[in-house]
C-alpha positions in Angstrom: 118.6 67.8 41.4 116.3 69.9 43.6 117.7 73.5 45.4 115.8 73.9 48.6 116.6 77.4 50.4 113.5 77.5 52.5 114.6 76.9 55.5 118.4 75.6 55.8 120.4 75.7 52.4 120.3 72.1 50.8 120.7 70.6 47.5 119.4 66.9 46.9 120.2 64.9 43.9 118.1 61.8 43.2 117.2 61.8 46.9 120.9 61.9 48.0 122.2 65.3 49.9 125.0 67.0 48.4 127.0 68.7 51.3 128.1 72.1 50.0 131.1 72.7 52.2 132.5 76.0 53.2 130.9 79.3 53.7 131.6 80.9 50.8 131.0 78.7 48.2 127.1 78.2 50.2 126.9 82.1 50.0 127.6 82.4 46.5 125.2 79.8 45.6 122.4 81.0 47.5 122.9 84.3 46.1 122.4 82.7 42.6 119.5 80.6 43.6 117.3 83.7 45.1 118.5 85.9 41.7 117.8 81.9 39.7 117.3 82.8 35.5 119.1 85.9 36.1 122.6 87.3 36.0 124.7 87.8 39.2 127.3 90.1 39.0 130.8 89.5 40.3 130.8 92.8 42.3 127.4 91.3 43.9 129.1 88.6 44.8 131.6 89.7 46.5 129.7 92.3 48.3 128.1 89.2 49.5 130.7 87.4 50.6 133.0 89.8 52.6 130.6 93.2 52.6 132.7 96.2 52.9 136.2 94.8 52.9 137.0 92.8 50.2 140.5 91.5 49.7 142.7 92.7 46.8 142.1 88.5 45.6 138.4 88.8 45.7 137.6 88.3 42.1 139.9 84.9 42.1 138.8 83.3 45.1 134.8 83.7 43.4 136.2 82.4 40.4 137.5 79.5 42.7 134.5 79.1 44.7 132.5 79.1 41.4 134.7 76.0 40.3 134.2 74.4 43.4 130.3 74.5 42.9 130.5 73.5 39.6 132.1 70.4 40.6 129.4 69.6 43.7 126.7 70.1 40.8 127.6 68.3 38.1 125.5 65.4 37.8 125.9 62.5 34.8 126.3 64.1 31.2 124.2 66.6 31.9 126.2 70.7 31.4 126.3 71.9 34.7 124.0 74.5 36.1 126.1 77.5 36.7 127.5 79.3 33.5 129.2 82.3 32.6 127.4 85.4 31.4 128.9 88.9 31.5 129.1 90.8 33.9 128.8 87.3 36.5 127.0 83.9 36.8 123.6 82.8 36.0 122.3 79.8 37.3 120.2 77.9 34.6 116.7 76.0 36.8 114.2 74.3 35.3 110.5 73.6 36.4 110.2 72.1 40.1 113.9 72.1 40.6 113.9 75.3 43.3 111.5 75.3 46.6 110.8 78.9 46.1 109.4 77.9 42.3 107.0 75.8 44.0 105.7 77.7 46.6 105.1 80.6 44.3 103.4 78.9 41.8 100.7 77.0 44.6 100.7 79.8 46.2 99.6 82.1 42.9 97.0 78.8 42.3 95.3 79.9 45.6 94.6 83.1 44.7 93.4 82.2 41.8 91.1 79.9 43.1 90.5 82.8 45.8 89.6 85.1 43.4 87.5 82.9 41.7 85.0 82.3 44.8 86.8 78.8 45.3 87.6 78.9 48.8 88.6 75.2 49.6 90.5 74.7 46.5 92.3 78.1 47.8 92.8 76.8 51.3 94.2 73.3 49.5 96.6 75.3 47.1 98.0 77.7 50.4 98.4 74.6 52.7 100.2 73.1 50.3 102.2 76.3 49.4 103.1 76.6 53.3 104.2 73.1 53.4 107.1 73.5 51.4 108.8 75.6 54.4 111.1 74.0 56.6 112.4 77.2 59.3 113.2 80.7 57.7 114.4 81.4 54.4 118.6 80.4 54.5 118.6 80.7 58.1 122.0 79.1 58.1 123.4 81.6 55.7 124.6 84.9 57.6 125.8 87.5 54.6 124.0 90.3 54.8 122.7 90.8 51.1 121.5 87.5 51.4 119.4 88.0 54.8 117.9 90.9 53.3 116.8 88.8 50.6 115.4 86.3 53.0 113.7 88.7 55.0 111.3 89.2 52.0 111.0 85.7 51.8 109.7 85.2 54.8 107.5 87.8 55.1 105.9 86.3 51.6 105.6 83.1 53.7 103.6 85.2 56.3 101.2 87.0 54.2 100.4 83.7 52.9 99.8 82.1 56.1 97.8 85.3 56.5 95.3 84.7 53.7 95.0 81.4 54.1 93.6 82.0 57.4 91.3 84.4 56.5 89.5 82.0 54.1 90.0 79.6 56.8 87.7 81.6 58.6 85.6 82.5 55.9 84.8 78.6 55.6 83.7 78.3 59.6 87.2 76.6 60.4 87.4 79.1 63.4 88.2 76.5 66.4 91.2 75.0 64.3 92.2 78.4 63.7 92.7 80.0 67.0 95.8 77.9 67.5 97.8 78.6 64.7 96.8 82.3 65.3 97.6 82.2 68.9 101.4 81.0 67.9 101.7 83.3 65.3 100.7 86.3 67.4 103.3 85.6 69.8 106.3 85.2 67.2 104.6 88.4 65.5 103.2 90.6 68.4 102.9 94.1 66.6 101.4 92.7 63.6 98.1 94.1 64.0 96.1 91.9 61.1 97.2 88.5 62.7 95.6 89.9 66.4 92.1 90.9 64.2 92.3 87.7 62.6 92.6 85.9 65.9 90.2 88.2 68.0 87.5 86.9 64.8 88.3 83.6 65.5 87.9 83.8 69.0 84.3 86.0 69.0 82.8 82.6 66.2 84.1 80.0 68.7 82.1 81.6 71.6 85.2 83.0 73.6 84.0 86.6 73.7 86.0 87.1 77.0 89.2 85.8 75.3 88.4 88.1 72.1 88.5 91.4 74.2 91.1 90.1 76.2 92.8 89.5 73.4 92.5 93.8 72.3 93.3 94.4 75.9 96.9 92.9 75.4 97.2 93.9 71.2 96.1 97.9 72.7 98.8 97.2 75.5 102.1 95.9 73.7 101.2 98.5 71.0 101.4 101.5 73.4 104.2 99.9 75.5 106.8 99.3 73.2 105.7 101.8 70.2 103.7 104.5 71.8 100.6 104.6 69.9 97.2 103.2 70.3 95.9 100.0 67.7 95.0 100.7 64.4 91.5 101.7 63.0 90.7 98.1 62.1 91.1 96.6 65.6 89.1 99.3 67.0 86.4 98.8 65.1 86.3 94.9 65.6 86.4 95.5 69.3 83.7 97.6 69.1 81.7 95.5 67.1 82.5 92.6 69.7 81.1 94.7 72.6 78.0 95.9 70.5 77.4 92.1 69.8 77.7 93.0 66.3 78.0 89.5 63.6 79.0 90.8 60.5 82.8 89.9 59.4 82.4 89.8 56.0 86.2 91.2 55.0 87.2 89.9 51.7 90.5 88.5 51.7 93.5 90.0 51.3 94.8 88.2 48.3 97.9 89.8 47.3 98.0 90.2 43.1 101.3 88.0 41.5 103.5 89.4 38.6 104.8 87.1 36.2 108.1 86.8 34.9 108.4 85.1 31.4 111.4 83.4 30.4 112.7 86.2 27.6 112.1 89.0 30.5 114.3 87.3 32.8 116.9 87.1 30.6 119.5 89.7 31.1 120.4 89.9 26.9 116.5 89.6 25.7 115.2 86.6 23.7 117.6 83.7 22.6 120.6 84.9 24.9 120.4 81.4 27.3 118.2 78.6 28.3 115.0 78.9 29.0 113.7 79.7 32.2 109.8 78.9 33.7 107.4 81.5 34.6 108.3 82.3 38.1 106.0 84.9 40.0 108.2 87.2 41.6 107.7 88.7 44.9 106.1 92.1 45.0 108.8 94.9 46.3 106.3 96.0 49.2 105.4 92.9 50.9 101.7 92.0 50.8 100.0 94.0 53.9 98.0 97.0 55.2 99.5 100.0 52.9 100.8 102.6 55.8 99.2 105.5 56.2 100.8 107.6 58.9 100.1 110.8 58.5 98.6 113.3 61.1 94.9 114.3 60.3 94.6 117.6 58.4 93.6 121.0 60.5 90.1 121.7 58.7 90.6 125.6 59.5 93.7 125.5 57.4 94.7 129.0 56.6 97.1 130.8 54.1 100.5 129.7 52.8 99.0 129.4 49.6 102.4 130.2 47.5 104.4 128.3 49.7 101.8 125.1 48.8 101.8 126.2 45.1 105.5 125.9 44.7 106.0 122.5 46.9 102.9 120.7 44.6 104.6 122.5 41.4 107.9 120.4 42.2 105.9 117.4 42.2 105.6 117.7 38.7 108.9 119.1 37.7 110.3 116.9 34.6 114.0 118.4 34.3 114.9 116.7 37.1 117.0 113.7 36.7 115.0 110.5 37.2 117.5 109.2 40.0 117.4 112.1 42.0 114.8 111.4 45.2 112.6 114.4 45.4 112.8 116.2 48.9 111.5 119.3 49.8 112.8 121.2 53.1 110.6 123.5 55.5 112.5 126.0 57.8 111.1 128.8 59.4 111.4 129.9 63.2 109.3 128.2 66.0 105.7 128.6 65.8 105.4 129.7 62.0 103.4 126.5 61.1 105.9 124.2 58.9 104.1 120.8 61.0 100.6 122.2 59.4 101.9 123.1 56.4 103.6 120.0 55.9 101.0 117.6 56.9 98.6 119.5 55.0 100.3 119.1 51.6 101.0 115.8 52.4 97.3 115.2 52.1 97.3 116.9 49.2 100.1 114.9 47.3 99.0 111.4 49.1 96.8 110.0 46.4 100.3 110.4 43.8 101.8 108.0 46.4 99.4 105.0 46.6 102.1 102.7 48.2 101.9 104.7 51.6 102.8 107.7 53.7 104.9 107.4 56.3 105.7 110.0 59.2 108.1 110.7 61.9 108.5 113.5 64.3 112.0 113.5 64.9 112.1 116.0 67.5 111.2 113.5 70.3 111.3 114.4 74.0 113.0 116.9 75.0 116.8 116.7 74.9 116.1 113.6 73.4 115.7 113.9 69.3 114.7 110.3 67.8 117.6 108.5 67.0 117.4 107.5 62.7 117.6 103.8 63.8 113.9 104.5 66.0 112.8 105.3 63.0 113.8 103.2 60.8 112.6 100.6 63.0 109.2 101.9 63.1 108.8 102.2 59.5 110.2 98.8 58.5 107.1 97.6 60.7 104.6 100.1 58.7 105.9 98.7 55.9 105.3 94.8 57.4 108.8 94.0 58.3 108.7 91.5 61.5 109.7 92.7 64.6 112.0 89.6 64.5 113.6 90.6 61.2 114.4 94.4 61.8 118.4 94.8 61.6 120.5 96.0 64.4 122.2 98.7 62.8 121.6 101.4 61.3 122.9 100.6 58.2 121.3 97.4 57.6 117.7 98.6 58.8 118.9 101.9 55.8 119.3 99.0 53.5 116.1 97.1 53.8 114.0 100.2 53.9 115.6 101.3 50.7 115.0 98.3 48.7 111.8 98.1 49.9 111.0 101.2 48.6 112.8 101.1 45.8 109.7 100.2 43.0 107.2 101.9 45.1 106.0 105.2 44.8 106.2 106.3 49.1 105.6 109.9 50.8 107.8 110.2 53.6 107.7 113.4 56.1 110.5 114.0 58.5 108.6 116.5 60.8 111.5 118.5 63.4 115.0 117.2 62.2 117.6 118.2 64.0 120.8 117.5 61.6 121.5 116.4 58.5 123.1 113.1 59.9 119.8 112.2 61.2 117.8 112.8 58.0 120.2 111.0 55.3 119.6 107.4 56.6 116.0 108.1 56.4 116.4 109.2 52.7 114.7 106.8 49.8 117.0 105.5 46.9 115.0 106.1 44.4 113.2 108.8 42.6 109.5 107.1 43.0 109.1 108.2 46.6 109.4 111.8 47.9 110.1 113.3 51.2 109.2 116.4 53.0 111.5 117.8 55.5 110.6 120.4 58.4 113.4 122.0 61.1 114.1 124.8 63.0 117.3 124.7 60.9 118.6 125.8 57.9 119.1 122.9 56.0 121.8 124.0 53.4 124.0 120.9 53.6 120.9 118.4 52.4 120.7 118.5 48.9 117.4 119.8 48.0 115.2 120.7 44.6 112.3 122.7 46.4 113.5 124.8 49.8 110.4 126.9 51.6 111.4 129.6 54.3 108.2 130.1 56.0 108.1 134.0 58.1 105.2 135.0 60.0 101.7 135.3 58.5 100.8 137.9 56.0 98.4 140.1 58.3 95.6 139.0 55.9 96.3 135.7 56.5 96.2 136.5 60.7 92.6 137.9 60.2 91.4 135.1 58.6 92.7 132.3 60.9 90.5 134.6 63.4 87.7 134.7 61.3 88.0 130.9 61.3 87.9 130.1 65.1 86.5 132.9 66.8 83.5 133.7 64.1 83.8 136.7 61.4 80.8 138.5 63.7 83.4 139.0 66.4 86.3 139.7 64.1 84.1 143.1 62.6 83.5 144.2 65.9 87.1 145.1 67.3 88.7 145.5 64.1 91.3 148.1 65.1 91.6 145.3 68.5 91.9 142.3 65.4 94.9 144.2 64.5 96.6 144.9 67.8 96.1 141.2 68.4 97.8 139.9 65.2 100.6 142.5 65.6 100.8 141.2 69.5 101.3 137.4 68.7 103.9 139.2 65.6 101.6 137.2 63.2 102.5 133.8 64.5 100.1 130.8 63.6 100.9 128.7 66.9 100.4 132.1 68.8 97.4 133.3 67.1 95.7 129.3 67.2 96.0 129.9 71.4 95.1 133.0 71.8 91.9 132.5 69.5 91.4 129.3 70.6 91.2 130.7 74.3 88.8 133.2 73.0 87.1 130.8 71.2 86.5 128.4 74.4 85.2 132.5 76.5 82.7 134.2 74.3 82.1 136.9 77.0 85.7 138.1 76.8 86.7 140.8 74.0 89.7 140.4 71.8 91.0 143.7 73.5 91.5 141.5 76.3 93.1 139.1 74.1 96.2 141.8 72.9 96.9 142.6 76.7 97.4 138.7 77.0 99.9 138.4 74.5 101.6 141.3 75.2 102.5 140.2 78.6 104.1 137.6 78.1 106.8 139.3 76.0 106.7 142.1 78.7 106.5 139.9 82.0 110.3 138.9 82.7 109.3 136.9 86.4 107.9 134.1 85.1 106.8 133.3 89.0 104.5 136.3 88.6 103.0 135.7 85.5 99.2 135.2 85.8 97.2 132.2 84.8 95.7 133.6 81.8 98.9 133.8 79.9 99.7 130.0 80.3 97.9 128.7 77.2 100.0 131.5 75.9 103.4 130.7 77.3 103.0 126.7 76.8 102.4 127.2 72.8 105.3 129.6 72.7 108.0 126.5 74.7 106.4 123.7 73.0 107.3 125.3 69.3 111.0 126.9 70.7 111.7 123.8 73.1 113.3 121.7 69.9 115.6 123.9 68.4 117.1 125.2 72.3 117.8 121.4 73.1 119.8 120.8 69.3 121.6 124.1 70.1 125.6 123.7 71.5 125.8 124.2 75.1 127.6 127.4 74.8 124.5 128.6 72.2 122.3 128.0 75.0 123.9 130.0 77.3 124.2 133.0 74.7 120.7 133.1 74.4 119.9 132.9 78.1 122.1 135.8 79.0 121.5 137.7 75.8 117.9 137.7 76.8 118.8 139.7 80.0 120.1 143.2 77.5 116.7 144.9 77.6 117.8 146.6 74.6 116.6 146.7 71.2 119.0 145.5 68.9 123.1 144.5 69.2 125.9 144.6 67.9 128.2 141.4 67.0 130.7 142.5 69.9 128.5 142.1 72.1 128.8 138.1 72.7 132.5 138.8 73.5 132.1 140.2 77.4 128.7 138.9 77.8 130.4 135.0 77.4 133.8 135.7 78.1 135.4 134.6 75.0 137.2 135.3 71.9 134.8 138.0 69.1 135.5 135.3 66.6 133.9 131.9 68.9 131.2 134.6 70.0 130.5 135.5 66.4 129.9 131.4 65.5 127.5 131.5 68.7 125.3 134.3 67.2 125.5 132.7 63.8 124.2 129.2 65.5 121.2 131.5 66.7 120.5 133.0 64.1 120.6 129.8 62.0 117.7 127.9 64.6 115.6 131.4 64.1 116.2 131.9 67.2 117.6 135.7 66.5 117.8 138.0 63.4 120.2 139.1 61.4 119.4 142.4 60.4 121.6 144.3 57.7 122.0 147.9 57.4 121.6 148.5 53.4 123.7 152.0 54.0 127.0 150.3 56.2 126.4 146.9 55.3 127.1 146.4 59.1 124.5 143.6 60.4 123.0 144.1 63.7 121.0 140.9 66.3 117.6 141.0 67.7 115.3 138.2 69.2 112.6 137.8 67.1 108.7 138.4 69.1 108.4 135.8 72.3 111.8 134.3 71.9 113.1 136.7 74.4 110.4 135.1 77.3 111.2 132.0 76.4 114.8 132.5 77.0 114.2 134.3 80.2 112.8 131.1 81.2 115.9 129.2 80.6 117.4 131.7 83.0 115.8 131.5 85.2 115.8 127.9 85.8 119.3 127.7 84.3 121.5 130.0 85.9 122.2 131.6 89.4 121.5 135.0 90.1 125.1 135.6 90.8 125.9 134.3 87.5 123.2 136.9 85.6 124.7 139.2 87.4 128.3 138.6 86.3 127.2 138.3 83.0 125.4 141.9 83.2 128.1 144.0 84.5 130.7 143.0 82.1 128.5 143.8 79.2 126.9 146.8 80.7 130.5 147.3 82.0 132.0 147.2 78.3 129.7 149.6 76.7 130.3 151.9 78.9 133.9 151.7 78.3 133.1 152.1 74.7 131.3 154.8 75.2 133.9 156.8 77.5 136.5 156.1 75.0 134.4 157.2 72.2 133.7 160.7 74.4 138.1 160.8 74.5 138.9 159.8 71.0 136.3 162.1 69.6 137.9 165.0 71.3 134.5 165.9 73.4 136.4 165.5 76.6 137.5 163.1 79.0 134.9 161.0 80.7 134.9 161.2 84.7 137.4 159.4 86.9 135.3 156.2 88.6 136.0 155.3 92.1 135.5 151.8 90.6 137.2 151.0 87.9 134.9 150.2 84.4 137.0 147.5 82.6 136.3 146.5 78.7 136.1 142.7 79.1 137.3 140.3 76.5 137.6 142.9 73.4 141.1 142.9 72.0 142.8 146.4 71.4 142.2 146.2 67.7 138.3 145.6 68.3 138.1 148.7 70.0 140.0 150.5 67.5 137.9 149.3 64.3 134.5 150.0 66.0 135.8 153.4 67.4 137.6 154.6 64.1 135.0 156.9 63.8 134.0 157.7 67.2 130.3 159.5 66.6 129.5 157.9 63.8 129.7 154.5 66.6 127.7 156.6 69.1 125.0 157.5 66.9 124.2 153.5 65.9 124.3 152.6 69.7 122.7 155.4 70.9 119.0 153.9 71.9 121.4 151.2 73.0 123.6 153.2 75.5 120.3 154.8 76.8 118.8 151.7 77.6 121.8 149.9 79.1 122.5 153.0 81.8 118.5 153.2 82.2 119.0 148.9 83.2 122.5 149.7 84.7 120.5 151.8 87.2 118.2 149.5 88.2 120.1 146.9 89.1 122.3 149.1 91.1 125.5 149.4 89.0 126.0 152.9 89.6 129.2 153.7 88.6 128.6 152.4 85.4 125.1 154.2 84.7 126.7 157.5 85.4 129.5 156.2 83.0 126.7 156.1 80.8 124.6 159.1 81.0 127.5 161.1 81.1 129.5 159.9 78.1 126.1 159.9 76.1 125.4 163.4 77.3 128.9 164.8 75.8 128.4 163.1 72.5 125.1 164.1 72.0 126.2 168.1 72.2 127.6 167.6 68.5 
């Protein structure tokens, strides 16, 4: 009786076909023949059969189905095939009876004879290997466990077909090569070692034209549909086409089998069934380029040394439980350096992952964060997944990517996420991989072993980064400038990288030029009238703080565009109330969204406990910005007076409760705007005690009240804060 799955499911005995009838009973048995000599649970096969939604009869109708194969298979006096064996069925093969036997075992022959400098006799054993496949692996069959099992199948078929070419080549069979290239190009377009193999062939037939035409159109679909350009490989063939160049000599990739023996596939040792032939089994990662996608390293990294001392220290933690997928999360407001950091360690830990390292900026374009299924789709193709064969969903692509990873050892960096939803597909299953995280966001709903907050630098760390690009000679001349300019870019990597780097590319200009740069942008709120040498400046500062605005709620963003307009140093939580119109309790959720993107601080006052907002350095321009190009002027306005408007109610009130007098009778009336009466009376219970913590922020407002024009509201002001001041 001979088992044949691929290509369409058939089973032939003594030349005769036995039609297995119904869909279940062909899904059960092809999930025993790809798991042959080896125990298939019950649960496995009814996850196979009806996925997610089994019925409550599910165990009974694969007991039936089991008796209904039994019956098809039962040939002469021969015991059937399928037997029992706790916790499911095994299916009991021997030798030549399965396809897949076959194929693996001429296919392990040719790289043998491969390996053994036997190029013909390799060629003989992979044609013959190939042979053996009549479509894709169970292409009638549609449960998903099983197509994910077929998937690997054929992409074994395809790395095959891949080495056999290459020796193909090697032996000067070029011409009868180009064809089955050609095809195989089209049905696999962004496998890039197919279009080198078939740019080769094309150069030793004489068809330069064709070869570089060939890149032209690899270089093309590549940037189209994945945005990047052709790996390292194809640009150096190209090149060596051009130059003329005629040395090829790549060995070929012959992918190394593992063999199964007939006690290790037993599920209960030695002696516990019949015995089953060596089988090779298919490697986990299928047989191509290992990816390596990381960014390259900055080669004037600088500082961070205890965050990198505890992230490399949690590679080698051993009280960990051996399930549990290592991840480490990177927070840290915009421009601190978590990308650099990250990708720098990465480099660090990559030779501890030799099966690849994969990475994906999840921030995207802006608005526009990359969706987990983009992702997941470009790293099933790293990892030599057809385009063809990718799943549709989420889920399924979440699947494959998991069991593909799941006996390799894989780094994978998730550089910008935006949510925890869009990080957990992207997750390994198993404890041999790691991940690094980055965000603008606190990540404390992703479990986590290692979590880095990363602040600004440590100043030492600021001088050094300019000793590194702008030369240490220029550094020891300003030094009391050196510090003015790290104190001006508030000890921000991104900020001090362009403003050095600017220096860097204008030797004549001092780094006392440098500070007034970076101080304008903080200062210059008209970003119409902002002059040209501040927009290196100013395009650092949005690319970092671009990402985390566009994840924020639409009502965050508007809390930090009209927050930015308070030219005042600090505030209080009450403030979001008037300034957005809405409940102290929604505005209070608003300031903690902030405050969680690092987009403000939280400051606490260790004597009242009482916590206090301010934007940290260059958030504030960057917000003005969004004003700007956001919101009307009548709506700054609006927003202006009834926040300006409601402190200086406060403050009048405070004057009249504190017994200092009453404040002066407005011919326009100064209303307190969306604080409830029992606000008023908590922050007020103490009325100078309330004055004296808002004092530098009642001065400001009336100084900003009266430049604007809200007079009534400035004298409010000044007046009320002159009475309270006499105690």
């Amino acid at each position: 009786m001979q088992f044949r799955i691929l290509g369409p499911l058939e089973v032939v005995d003594d030349g005769r076909r036995i039609d297995v009838s119904g869909q279940r009973q062909r899904t059960v048995l092809a999930m025993l023949l790809l798991e042959s000599g080896r125990v298939v649970s019950n649960d496995r096969l009814v996850e196979a059969i009806w996925e997610r939604k089994p019925p409550a009869t599910s165990r009974t109708q694969v007991q039936i189905g089991i008796c209904a194969l039994r019956r098809m298979l039962l040939g002469g006096p021969h015991p059937g095939p399928i037997v029992t064996r706790s916790p499911g069925y095994l299916l009991r093969m021997t030798e030549g009876q399965l396809d897949l036997h076959a194929f693996e075992e001429r296919a392990a022959a040719g790289g043998r004879a491969a390996a053994a400098q036997q190029p013909q006799q390799a060629v003989k054993e992979l044609r013959a290997a190939l042979e053996l496949w009549q479509g894709h692996a169970l292409t009638d069959i549609s449960s998903k466990p099983v197509r994910a099992k077929a998937v690997q199948l054929d992409e074994r078929r395809l790395a095959v077909q891949e080495q056999c070419l290459e020796l193909e080549l090697r032996l000067g069979n070029h011409h009868r090569a180009v064809s089955e290239l050609g095809a195989l190009v089209v049905a696999h377009p962004l496998r890039e070692r197919l279009r080198v193999l078939l740019m080769t062939a094309l150069h030793r037939a004489g068809r330069q034209a064709e070869a570089l035409d060939a890149y032209r159109q690899a270089r093309a679909t590549l940037v189209e549909r994945l945005g990047i350009e052709p790996g390292a490989e194809l640009q150096r063939l190209h090149r060596m086409i051009l130059a003329g160049e005629e040395e090829w000599g790549t060995p070929p990739r012959i992918q190394p089998f593992i063999m199964v023996t007939a006690d290790a596939a037993q599920p209960n040792g030695p002696g516990s069934g019949p015995a089953v032939p060596e089988v090779p089994v298919v490697p986990a990662l299928p047989a191509h380029r290992i990816p390596r996608l990381l960014p390259a390293d900055i080669a004037d990294f600088t500082g961070r040394a205890r965050a990198i001392q505890r992230i490399l220290a949690a590679s080698t933690r051993t009280d960990a439980p051996r399930t549990v997928v290592p991840v480490t999360v990177i927070t840290g407001r915009g421009g601190s350096g978590k990308t650099t950091l990250a990708v720098h360690v990465a480099h660090r830990l990559a030779p501890d992952y030799p099966d690849g390292q994969l990475f994906a900026k999840l921030s995207g374009a802006p608005g526009h964060p990359t969706s987990a299924a983009e992702v997941l789709r470009r790293f099933l193709r790293a990892l030599g997944v057809t385009d063809e064969a990718v799943p549709g969903s989420v889920e399924e692509r979440a699947e494959m990517y998991r069991d593909l990873l799941a006996e390799g050892r894989v780094l994978v960096v998730l550089d910008g996420a935006a949510s925890e939803c869009q990080v957990a597909p992207l997750l390994p299953g198993s404890s041999g991989s790691r991940v690094l995280i980055t965000s603008w966001r606190r990540f404390t709903g992703l479990p986590a072993d290692t979590r880095i907050e990363l602040s600004r630098f440590r100043r030492e760390s600021s001088v050094q980064m300019l000793m590194k690009i702008i030369g240490r000679r220029r550094v020891a001349a300003e030094p009391l400038a050196v510090e003015e300019l790290c104190r001006a870019c508030d000890d921000l990597p991104l900020v001090l990288r362009a403003v050095a780097a600017r220096l860097a590319a204008r030797p004549h200009r001092t780094v006392a030029d440098a500070v007034a740069q970076a101080e304008a942008v903080d200062r210059c709120v008209d970003v119409a009238r902002r002059p040209d040498e501040l927009r290196h400046v100013e395009q650092a500062v949005r690319t970092c703080m671009t990402p985390a605005y566009r994840a924020l709620s639409p009502e965050a963003q508007r809390a930090l565009r009209h927050l930015a307009q308070l030219e005042i140093p600090d505030f209080a939580p009450w403030i979001g109330a008037p300034l957005l119109e809405c409940e102290p309790h929604c505005a209070q959720d608003l300031l903690d969204e902030l405050t969680e993107s690092y987009l403000l601080e939280a400051v606490v006052d260790q004597a009242s406990r009482a916590v206090r907002y301010r934007f940290p350095a260059f958030v504030r321009a960057f917000a003005l910005e969004r004003l700007a190009a956001e919101e009307s002027p009548e709506e700054q306005r609006a927003a202006l007076r009834r926040v300006l408007g409601t402190l200086a109610y406060l403050t009048g009130e405070a004057q009249r409760r504190g017994g200092y007098g009453d404040p002066p009778v407005s011919d326009e009336p100064i209303r307190c705007h969306a604080m409830p009466r029992s606000l008023v009376d908590r922050l007020l219970a103490d009325p100078f005690a309330w004055y004296q913590q808002e004092r530098a922020q009642v001065e400001a407002a009336g100084r900003q009240a009266a430049e604007i024009g809200l007079w009534t509201i400035s004298c409010r002001l000044a007046s009320s804060s002159t009475a309270l001041a006499r105690k």
